[in-house]
C-alpha positions in Angstrom: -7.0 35.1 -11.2 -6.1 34.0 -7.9 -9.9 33.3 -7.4 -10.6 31.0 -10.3 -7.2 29.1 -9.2 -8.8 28.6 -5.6 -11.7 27.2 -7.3 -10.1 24.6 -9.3 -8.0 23.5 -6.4 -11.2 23.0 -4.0 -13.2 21.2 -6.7 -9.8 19.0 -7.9 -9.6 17.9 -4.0 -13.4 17.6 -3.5 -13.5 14.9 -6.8 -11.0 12.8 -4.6 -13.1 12.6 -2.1 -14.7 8.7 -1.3 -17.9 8.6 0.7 -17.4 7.9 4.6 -17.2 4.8 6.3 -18.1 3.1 9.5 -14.7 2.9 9.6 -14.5 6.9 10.3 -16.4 6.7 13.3 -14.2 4.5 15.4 -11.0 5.8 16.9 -7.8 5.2 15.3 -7.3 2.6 17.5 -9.8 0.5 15.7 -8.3 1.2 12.3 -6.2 -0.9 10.1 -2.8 -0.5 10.9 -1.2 -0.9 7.9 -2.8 2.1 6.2 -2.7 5.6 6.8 -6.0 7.2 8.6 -7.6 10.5 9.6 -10.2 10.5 12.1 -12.5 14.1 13.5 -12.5 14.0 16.8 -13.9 17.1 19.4 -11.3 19.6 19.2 -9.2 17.9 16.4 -8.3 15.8 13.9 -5.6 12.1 14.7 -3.6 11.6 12.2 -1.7 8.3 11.7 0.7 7.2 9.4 0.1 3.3 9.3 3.5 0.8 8.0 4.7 3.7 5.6 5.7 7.0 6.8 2.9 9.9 5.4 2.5 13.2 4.9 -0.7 14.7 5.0 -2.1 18.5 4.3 -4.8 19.7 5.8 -7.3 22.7 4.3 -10.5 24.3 5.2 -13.1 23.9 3.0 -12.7 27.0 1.0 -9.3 25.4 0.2 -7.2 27.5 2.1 -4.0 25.0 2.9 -3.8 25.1 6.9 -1.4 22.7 8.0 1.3 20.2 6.5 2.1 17.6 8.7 4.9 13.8 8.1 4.0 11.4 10.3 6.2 8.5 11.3 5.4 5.1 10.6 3.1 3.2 13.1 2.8 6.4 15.3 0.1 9.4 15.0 -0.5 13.4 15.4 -3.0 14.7 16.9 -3.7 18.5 16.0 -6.6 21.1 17.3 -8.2 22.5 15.0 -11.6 24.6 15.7 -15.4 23.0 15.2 -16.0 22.4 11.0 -15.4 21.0 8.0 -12.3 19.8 6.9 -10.1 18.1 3.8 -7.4 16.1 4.9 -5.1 15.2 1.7 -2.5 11.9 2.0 -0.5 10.6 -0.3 -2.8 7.7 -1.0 -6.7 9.4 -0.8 -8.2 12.9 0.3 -11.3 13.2 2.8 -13.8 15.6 4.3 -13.3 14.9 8.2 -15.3 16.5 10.8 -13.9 18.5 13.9 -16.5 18.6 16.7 
């Protein structure tokens, strides 16, 4: 049961997910700060909040739910996380982000 509940929840966050930007290669520096951002780096993933405070969840891609993280407004997380695939869930949009 368990299983078929995993399922549902990887293919519920993987329908949410928008196709990458050129915006996803910059660093977070470049990005809009008004809006909430995660960005794959080598050896983790920067989180920032933008002019809202956010919360954002972080899973593998089997769905397993690795890390739940609020971020203040206009400041940013950074957390290490080993090489792969990733789903990072805000409160606005979900996205696959790459650890190096």
């Amino acid at each position: 049961m368990s299983h078929i509940l995993l399922t549902c929840l990887v293919l519920a966050l993987c329908a949410g997910i928008t196709a990458p930007t050129a915006v996803a290669d910059q660093r977070i520096e470049h990005v809009a700060a008004t809006a909430p951002a995660a960005i794959g780096e080598q050896g983790s993933i920067l989180l920032r909040a933008g002019a809202d405070d956010a919360v954002f969840s972080v899973y593998s891609i089997t769905g397993q739910q690795i890390k739940v993280v609020r971020v203040s407004a206009g400041s940013h997380v950074s957390i290490e996380l080993p090489r792969g695939f990733y789903i990072v869930k805000c409160n606005q949009w979900s996205r696959k982000v790459v650890v190096h």
